[in-house]
N, C-alpha and C positions, 0 to 999 in steps of 0.2 A: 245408603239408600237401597231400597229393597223393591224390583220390580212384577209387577205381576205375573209378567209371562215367567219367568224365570222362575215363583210361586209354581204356577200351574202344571210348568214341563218338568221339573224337579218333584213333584207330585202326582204323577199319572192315576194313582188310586182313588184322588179326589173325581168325584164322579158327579158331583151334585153342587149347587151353590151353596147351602148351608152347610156345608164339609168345608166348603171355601171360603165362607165367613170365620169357620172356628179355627184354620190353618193361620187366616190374618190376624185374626184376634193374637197368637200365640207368636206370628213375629213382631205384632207390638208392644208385647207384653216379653219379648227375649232379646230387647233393647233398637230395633231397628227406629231409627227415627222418622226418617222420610220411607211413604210407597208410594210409587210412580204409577198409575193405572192406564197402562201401555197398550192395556188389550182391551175388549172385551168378551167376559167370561162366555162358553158355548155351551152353557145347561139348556134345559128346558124347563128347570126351573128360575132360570136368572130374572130376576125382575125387572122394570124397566130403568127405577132408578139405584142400578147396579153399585155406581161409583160411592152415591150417601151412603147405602149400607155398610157398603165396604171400609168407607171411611169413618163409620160409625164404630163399627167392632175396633178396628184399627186400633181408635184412641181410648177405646172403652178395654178392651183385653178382655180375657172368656169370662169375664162378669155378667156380661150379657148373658148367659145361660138361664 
């Protein structure tokens, strides 16, 4: 299982939530089964419902593009 803070601080370059979308996308897609949404992300572009997107990409992997 793969946490978010752990996502975020292991990634300090990620700057923006759509950077944070395609970082999830890639550990869903480089086998992580479970992610735990421990935090809430500190963009200014974070939307309100953070966690659907997140969990969107997650299960969808950078197809989304």
């Amino acid at each position: 299982m793969a946490m978010l803070s752990d996502l975020i601080i292991g990634h300090p370059e990620v700057d923006s939530f759509a950077q944070l979308e395609r970082l999830v996308a890639h550990a869903g897609e480089s086998g992580v089964m479970f992610m735990e949404y421990d935090v809430k992300p500190d963009y200014r572009d974070t939307p309100k419902k953070w966690e659907w997107r997140l969990e969107a990409v997650f299960t969808r992997g950078t197809k989304y593009d």
